[in-house]
MARKOLGU-870213 format. One record per residue (C-alpha): residue in one letter; residue number from 1; x, z, y. Coordinates in steps of 0.1 Angstrom, whole numbers, padded with zeros to 4 digits, always signed. Each point is the difference from the previous one (the first is absolute). Layout:
# MARKOLGU-870213
+------+------+-------+-------+-------+
! resn ! resi !    xx !    zz !    yy !
+------+------+-------+-------+-------+
!    a !  NUM !     X !     Z !     Y !
...
+------+------+-------+-------+-------+
This chain:
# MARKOLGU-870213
+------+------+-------+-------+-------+
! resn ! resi !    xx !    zz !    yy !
+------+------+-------+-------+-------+
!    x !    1 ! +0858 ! +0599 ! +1257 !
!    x !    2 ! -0017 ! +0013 ! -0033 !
!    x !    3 ! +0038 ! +0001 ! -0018 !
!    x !    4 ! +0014 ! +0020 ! +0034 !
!    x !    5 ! -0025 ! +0027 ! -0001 !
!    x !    6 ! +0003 ! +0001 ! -0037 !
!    x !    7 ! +0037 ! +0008 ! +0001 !
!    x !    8 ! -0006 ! +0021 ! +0031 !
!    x !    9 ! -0025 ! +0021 ! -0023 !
!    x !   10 ! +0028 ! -0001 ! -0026 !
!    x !   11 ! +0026 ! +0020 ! +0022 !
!    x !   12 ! -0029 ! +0024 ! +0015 !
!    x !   13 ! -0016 ! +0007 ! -0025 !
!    x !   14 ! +0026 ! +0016 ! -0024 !
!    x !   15 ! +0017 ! +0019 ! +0033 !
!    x !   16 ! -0032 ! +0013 ! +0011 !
!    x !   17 ! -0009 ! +0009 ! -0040 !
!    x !   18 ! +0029 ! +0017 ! +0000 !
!    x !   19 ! -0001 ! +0023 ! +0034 !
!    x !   20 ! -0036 ! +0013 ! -0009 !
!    x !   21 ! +0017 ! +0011 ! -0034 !
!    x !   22 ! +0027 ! +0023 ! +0017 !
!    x !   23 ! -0027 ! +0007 ! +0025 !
!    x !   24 ! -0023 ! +0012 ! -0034 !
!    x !   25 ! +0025 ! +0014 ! -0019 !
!    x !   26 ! +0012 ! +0028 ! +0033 !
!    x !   27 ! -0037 ! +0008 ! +0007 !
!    x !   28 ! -0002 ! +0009 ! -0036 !
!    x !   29 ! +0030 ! +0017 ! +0002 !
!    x !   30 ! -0015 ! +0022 ! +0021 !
!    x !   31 ! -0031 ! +0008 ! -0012 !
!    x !   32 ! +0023 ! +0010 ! -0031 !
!    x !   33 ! +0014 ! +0021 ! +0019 !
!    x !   34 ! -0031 ! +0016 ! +0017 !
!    x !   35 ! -0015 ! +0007 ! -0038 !
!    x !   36 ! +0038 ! +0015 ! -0008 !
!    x !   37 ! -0001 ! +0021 ! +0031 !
!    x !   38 ! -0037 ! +0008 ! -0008 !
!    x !   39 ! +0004 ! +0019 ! -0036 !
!    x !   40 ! +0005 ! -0035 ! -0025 !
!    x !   41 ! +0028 ! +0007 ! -0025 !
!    x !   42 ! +0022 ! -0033 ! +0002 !
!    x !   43 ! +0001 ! +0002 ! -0036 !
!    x !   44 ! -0035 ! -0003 ! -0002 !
!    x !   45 ! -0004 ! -0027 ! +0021 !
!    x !   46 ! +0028 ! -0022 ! -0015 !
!    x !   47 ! -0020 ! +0005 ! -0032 !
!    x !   48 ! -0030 ! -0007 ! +0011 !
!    x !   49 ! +0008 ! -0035 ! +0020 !
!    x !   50 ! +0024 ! -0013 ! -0027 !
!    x !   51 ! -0033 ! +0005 ! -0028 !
!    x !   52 ! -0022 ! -0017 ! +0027 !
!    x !   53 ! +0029 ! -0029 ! +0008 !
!    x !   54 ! +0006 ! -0006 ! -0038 !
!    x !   55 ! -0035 ! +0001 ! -0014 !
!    x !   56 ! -0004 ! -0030 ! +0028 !
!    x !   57 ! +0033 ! -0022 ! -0005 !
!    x !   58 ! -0002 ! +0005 ! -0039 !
!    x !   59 ! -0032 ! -0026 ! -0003 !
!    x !   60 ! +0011 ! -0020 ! +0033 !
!    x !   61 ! +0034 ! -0007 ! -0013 !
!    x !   62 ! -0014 ! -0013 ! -0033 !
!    x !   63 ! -0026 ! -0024 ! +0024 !
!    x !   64 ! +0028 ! -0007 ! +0023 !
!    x !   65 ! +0018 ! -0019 ! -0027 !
!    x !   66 ! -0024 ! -0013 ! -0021 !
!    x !   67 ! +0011 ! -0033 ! +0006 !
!    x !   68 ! +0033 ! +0009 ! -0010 !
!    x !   69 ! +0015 ! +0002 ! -0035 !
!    x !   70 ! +0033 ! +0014 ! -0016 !
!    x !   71 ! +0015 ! +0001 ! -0035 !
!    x !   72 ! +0019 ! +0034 ! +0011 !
!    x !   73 ! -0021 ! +0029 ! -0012 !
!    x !   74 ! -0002 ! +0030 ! +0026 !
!    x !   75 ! -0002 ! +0021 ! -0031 !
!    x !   76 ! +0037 ! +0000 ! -0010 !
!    x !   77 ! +0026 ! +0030 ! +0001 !
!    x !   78 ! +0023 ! -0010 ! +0025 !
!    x !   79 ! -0032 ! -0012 ! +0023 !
!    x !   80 ! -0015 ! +0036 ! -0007 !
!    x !   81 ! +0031 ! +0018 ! +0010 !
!    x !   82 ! -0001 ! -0018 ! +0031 !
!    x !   83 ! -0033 ! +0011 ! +0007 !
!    x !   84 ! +0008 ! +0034 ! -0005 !
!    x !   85 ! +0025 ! -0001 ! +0025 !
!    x !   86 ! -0019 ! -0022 ! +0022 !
!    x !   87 ! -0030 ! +0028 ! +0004 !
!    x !   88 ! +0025 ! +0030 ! -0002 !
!    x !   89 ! +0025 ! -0013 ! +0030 !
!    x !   90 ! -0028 ! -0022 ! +0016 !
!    x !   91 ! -0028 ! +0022 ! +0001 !
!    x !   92 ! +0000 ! +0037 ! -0015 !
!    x !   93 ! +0034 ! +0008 ! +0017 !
!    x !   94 ! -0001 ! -0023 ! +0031 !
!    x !   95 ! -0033 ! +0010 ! +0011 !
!    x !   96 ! -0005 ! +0037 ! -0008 !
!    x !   97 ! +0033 ! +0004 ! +0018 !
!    x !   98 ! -0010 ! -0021 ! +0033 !
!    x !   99 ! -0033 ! +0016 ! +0001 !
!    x !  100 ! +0015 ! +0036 ! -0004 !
!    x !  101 ! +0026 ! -0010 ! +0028 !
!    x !  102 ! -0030 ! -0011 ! +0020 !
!    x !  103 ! -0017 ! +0033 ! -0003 !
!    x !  104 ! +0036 ! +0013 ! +0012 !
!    x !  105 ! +0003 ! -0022 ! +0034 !
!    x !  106 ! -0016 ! -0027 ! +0013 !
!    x !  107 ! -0011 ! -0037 ! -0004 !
!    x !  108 ! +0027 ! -0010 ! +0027 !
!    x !  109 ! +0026 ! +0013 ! -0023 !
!    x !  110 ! -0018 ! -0018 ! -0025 !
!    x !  111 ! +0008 ! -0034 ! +0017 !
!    x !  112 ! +0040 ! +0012 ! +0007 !
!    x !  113 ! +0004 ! +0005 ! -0033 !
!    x !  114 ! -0018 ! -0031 ! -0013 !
!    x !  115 ! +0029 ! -0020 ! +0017 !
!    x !  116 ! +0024 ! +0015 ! -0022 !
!    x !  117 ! -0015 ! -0022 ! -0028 !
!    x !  118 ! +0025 ! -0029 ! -0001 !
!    x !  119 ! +0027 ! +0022 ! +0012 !
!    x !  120 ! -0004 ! +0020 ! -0034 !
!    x !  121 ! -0005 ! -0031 ! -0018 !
!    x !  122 ! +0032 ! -0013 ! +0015 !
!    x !  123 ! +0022 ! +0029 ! -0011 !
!    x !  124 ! -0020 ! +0001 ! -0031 !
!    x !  125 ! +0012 ! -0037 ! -0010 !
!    x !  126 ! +0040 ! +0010 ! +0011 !
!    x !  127 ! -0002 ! +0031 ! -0022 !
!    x !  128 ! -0015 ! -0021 ! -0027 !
!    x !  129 ! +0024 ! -0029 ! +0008 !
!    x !  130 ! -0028 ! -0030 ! +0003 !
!    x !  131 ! +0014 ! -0001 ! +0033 !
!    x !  132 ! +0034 ! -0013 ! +0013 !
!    x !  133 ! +0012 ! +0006 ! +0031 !
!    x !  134 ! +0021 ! -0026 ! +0020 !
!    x !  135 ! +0007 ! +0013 ! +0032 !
!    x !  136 ! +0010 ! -0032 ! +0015 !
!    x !  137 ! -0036 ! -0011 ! +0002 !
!    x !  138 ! -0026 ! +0012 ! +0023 !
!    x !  139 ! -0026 ! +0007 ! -0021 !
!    x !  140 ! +0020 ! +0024 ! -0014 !
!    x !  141 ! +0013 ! +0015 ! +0030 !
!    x !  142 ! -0039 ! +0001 ! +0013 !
!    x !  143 ! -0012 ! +0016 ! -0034 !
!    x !  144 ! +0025 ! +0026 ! +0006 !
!    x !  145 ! -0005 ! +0004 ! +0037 !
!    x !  146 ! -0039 ! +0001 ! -0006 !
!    x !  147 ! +0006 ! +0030 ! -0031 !
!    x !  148 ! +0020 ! +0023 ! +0026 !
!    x !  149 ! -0026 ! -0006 ! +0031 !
!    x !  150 ! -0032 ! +0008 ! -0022 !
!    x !  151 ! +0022 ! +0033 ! -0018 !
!    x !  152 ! +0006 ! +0007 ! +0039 !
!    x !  153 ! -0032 ! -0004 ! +0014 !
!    x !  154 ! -0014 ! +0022 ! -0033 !
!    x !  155 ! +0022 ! +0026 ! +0007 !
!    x !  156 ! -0009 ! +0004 ! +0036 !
!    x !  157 ! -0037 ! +0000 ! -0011 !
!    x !  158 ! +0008 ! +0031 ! -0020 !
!    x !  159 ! +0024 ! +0018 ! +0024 !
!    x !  160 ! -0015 ! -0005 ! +0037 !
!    x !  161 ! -0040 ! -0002 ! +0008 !
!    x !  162 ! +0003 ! +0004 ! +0034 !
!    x !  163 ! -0029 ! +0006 ! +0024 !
!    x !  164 ! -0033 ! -0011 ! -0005 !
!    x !  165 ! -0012 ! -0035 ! +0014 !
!    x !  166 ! -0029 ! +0009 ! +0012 !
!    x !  167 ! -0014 ! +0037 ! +0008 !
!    x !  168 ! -0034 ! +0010 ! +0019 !
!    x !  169 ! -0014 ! +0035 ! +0016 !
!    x !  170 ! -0025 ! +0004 ! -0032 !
!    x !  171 ! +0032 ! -0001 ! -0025 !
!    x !  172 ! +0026 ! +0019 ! +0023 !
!    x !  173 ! -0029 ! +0029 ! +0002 !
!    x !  174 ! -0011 ! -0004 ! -0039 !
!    x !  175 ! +0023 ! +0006 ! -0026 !
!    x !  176 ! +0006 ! -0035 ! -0020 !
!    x !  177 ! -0017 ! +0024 ! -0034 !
!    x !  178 ! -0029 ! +0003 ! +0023 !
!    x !  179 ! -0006 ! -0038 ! +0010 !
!    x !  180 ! -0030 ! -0019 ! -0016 !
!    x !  181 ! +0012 ! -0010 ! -0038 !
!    x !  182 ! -0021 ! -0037 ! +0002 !
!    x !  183 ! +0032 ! -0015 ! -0004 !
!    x !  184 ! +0033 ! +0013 ! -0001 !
!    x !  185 ! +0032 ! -0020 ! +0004 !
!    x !  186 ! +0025 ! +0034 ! +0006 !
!    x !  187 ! -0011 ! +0035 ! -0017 !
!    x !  188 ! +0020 ! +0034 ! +0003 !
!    x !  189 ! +0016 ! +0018 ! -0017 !
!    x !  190 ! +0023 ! -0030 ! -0012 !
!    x !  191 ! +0027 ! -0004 ! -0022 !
!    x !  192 ! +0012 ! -0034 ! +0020 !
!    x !  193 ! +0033 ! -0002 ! -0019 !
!    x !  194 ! -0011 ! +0010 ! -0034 !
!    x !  195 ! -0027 ! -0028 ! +0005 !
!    x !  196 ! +0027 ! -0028 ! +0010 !
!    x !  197 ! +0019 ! +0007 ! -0028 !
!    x !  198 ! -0031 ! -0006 ! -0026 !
!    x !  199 ! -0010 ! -0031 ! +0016 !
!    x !  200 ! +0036 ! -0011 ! -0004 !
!    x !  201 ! +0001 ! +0007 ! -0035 !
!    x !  202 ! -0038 ! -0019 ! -0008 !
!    x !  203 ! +0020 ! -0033 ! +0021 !
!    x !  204 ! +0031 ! +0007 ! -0027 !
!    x !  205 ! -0025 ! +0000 ! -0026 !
!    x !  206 ! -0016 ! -0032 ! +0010 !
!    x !  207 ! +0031 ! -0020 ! +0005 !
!    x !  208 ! +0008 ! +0011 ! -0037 !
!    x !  209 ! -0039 ! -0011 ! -0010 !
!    x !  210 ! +0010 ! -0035 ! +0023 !
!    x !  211 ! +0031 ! -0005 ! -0027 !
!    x !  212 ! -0019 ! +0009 ! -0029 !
!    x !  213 ! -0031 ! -0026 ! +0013 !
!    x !  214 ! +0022 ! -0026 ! +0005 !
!    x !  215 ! +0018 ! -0001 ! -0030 !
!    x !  216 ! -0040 ! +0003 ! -0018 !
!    x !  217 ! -0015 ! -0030 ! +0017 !
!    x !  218 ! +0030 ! -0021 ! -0017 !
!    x !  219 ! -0010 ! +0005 ! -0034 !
!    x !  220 ! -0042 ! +0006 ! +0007 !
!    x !  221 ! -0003 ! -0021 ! +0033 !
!    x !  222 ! -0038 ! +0013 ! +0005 !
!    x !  223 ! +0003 ! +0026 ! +0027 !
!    x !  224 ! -0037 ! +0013 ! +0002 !
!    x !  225 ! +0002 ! +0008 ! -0036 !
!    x !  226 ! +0031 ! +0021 ! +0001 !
!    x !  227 ! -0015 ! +0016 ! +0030 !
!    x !  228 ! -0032 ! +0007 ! -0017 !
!    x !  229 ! +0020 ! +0014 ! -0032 !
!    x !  230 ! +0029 ! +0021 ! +0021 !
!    x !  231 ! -0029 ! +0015 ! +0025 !
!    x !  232 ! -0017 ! +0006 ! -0031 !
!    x !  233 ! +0029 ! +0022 ! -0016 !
!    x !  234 ! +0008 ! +0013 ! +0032 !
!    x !  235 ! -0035 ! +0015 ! +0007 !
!    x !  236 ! +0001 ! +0016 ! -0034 !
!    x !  237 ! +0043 ! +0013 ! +0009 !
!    x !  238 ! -0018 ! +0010 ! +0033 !
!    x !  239 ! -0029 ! +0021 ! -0016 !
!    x !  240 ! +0023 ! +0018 ! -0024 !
!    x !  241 ! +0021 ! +0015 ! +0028 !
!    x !  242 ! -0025 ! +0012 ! +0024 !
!    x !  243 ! -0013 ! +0021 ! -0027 !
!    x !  244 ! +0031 ! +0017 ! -0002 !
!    x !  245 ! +0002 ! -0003 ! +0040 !
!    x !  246 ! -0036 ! +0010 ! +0005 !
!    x !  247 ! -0015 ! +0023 ! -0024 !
!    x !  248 ! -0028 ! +0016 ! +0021 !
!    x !  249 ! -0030 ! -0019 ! -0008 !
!    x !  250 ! -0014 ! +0005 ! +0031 !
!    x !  251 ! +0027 ! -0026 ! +0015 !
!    x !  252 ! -0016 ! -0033 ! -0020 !
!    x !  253 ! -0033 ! +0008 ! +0018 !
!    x !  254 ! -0001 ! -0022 ! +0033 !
!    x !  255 ! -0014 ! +0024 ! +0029 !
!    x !  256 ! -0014 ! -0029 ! +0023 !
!    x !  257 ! -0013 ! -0032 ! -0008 !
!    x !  258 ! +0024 ! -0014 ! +0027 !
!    x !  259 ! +0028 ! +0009 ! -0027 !
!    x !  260 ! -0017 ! -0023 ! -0028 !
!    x !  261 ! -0006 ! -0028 ! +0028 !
!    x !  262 ! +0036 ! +0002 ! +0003 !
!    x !  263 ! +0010 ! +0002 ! -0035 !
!    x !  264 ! -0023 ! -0035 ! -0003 !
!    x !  265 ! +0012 ! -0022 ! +0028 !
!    x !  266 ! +0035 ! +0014 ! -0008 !
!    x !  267 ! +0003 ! -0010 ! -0036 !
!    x !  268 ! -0021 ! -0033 ! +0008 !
!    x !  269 ! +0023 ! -0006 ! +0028 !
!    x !  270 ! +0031 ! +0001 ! -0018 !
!    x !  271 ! -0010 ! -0012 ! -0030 !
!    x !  272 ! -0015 ! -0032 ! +0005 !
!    x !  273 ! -0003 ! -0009 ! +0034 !
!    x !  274 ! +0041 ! +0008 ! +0013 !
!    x !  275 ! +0012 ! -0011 ! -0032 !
!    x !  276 ! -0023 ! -0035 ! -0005 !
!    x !  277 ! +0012 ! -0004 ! +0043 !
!    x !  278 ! +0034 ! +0003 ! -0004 !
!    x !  279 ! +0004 ! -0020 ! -0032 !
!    x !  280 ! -0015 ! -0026 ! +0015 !
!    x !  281 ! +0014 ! +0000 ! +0037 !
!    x !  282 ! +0036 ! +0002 ! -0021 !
!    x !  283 ! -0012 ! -0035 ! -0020 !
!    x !  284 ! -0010 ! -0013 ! +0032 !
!    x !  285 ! +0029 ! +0005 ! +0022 !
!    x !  286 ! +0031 ! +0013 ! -0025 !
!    x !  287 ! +0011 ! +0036 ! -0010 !
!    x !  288 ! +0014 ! +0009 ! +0033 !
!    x !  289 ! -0033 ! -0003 ! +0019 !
!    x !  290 ! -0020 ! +0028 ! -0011 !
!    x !  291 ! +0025 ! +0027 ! +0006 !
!    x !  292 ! +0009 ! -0012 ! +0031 !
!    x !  293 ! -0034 ! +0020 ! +0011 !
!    x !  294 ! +0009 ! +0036 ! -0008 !
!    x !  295 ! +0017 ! +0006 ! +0028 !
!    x !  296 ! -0038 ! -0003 ! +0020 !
!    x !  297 ! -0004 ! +0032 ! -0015 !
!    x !  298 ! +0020 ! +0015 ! +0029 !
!    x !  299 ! -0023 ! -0020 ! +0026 !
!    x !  300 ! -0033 ! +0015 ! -0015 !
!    x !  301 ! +0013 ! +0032 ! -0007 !
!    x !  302 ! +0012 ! +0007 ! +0038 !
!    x !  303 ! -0035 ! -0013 ! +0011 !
!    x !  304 ! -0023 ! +0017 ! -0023 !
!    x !  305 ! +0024 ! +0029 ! +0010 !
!    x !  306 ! -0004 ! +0001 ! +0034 !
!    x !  307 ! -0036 ! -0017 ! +0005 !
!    x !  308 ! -0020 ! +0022 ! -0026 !
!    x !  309 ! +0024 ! +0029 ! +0000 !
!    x !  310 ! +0011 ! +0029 ! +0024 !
!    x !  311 ! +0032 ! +0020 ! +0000 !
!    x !  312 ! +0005 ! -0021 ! -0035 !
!    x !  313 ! +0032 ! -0028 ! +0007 !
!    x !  314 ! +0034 ! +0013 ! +0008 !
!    x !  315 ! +0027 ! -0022 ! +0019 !
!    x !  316 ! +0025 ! +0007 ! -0024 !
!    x !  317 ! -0019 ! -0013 ! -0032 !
!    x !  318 ! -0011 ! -0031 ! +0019 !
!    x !  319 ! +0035 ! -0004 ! +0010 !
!    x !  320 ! +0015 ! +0003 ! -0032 !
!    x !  321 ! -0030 ! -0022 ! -0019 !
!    x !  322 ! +0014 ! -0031 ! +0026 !
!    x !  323 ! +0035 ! +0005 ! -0009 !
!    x !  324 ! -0010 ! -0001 ! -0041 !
!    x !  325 ! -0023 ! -0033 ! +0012 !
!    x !  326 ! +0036 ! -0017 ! +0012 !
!    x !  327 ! +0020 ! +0010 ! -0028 !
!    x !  328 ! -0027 ! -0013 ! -0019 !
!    x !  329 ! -0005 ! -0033 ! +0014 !
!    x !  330 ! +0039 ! -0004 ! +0004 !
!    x !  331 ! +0002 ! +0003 ! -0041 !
!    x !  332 ! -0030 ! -0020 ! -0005 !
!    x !  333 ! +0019 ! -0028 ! +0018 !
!    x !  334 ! +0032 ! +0004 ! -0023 !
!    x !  335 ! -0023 ! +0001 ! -0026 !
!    x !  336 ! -0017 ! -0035 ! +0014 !
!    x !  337 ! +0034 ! -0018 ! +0008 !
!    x !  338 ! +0009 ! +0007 ! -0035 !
!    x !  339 ! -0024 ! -0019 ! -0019 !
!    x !  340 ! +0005 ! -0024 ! +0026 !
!    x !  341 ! +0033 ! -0002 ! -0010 !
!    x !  342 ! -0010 ! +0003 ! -0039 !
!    x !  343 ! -0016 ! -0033 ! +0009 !
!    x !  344 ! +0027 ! -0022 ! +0013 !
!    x !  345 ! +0025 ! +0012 ! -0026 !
!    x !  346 ! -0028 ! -0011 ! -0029 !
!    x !  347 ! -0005 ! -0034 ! +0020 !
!    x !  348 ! +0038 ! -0004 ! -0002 !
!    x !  349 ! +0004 ! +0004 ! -0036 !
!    x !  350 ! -0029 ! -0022 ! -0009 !
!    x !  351 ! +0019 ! -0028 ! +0024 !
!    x !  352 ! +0036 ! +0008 ! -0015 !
!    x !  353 ! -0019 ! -0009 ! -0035 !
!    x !  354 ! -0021 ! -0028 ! +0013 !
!    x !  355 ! +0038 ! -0013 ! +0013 !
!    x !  356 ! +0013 ! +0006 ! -0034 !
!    x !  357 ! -0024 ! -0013 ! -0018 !
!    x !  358 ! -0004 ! -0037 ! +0017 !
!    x !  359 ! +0034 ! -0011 ! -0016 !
!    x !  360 ! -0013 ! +0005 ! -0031 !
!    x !  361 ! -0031 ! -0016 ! +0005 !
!    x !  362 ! +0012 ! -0031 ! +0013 !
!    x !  363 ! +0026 ! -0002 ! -0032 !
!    x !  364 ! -0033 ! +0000 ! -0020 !
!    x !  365 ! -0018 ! -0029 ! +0021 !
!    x !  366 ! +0035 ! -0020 ! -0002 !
!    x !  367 ! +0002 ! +0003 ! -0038 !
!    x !  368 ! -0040 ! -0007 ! -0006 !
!    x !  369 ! +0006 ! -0031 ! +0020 !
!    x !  370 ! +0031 ! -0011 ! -0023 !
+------+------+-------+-------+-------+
């Protein structure tokens, strides 16, 4: 009974980990928006979490892998260049873009155009050639299916809205400028296309920062330090644009204490307790797990959307959102079946040499007994 509720606790725990993450990460969303709609450059605020978010993981990462030791020095010009690139594509260009397009639209567009992610990554990898396509497979077939649902439901996001979900008596007689600003999840005017587009381009961004990572933690295999370092450079990338961006001083002062709250849990959040989650839910239960959850996003945005909200969440956004969420799944299952099939091919070859190499072995026993 103990080892049952033990493994029980073993599949609930990381799912249930997991939800309250995408569940987190909208509701900050959100309130990002909220302090965007309120008067909060994005600039700023990208700035400001990214000094709180590296000032934390720069000691952490150290303590994380104290235990831990490597003859590769971080300190090395290729491993530098990296980092450069790292914090440029990871964090000064990803984020001040996505943040920006948030100010632009809303955190349901936001979710559409998170599921674009491995869609970008995939075309990334073809136009780089890591990729080979063999059409007589069904993981490719699904990779390529999933790539043109996600494009299709994005692009319905941008072009058609549709009416809103829900509407009441107080928001059809008050214009939406007019409605209490305690939260906003939809602000007018709106530049909902302009704002798609940047969020786009931050998810290009990170699929380039994904390549670049990957290719890092080969030759320095100690991810919180990179982090620490390539937040680190990216802070101080950040900070040198916004001051061309945002020259009025008056725009680093935070006008409510609700903003600094904000800028806290946000740069905590992301920095420490999202990262430290998902590195270990993906050492738990493999690499595919973890992003197998952003398509909850949709779920809580449509709620929070329609439960906290009025005159906020359009059918046609919702609509298109789902439509990204199958193209996304349907790629994520190409992408699954491929390692799967990675796998057999390896277990093949180390059979073909195992059959190879018994010939020889037995030659070797006969002559030791002569």
């Amino acid at each position: 009974m103990v080892e049952e509720t033990r493994e029980r606790m073993r599949e609930v725990a990381p799912f249930t980990v997991m939800v309250i993450m995408e569940a987190c990460t909208i509701a900050l969303t959100i309130l990002a928006k909220t302090a965007l709609t309120g008067g909060l450059s994005p600039f700023v605020f990208v700035v400001y979490t990214n000094v709180i978010g590296s000032s934390l993981l720069l000691p952490f990462s150290f303590l994380y892998h104290r235990r831990e030791s490597t003859q590769q020095s971080l300190f090395t010009f290729p491993l530098l260049l990296r980092i450069f690139f790292l914090g440029l594509t990871g964090i000064a260009v990803s984020q001040n873009l996505a943040f920006l397009g948030l100010s632009y639209s809303s955190p349901i567009v936001v979710c559409a155009t998170g599921l674009l992610l491995p869609c970008l990554s995939f075309l990334l990898s073809i136009i780089l050639r890591t990729t080979k396509l063999d059409w007589r497979r069904s993981s490719s077939q699904a990779k390529m299916m999933g790539t043109l649902i996600s494009l299709a439901g994005f692009i319905f996001v941008e072009l058609y809205r549709g009416p809103f979900i829900r509407t009441s008596p107080i928001s059809l007689a008050r214009p939406l400028q007019a409605l209490p600003k305690l939260l906003v999840f939809y602000s007018t005017p709106n530049r909902w296309v302009l704002g798609g587009i940047l969020l786009a381009a931050a998810n290009l961004s990170v699929s380039i920062w994904n390549t670049i990572q990957m290719g890092t933690v080969k030759h320095y295999p100690q991810v919180m330090k990179v982090a620490s370092f390539y937040s680190l450079v990216g802070t101080i990338q950040c900070f040198v644009f916004s001051l061309f961006m945002e020259r009025d001083l008056d725009a680093w002062k935070l006008k409510h204490n609700r903003d600094l709250l904000l800028i806290v849990v946000t740069g905590i959040f992301g920095s420490i307790i999202r990262s430290n989650v998902h590195l270990a839910c993906t050492r738990m239960k493999g690499p595919f797990y973890v992003p197998m959850f952003k398509p909850f996003g949709i779920l809580f945005a449509t709620i929070f959307g329609t439960s906290f909200f009025t005159n906020s969440l359009q059918y046609g956004s919702v609509i298109g959102t789902m439509i990204a969420g199958t193209g996304y799944y349907a790629l994520m299952w190409g992408q699954i079946r491929e390692a799967e099939l990675r796998k057999e091919l390896d277990v093949e070859k180390m059979g073909d040499i195992t059959d190879l190499n018994a010939p020889l072995l037995q030659e070797e026993e006969e002559d030791a007994k002569v």
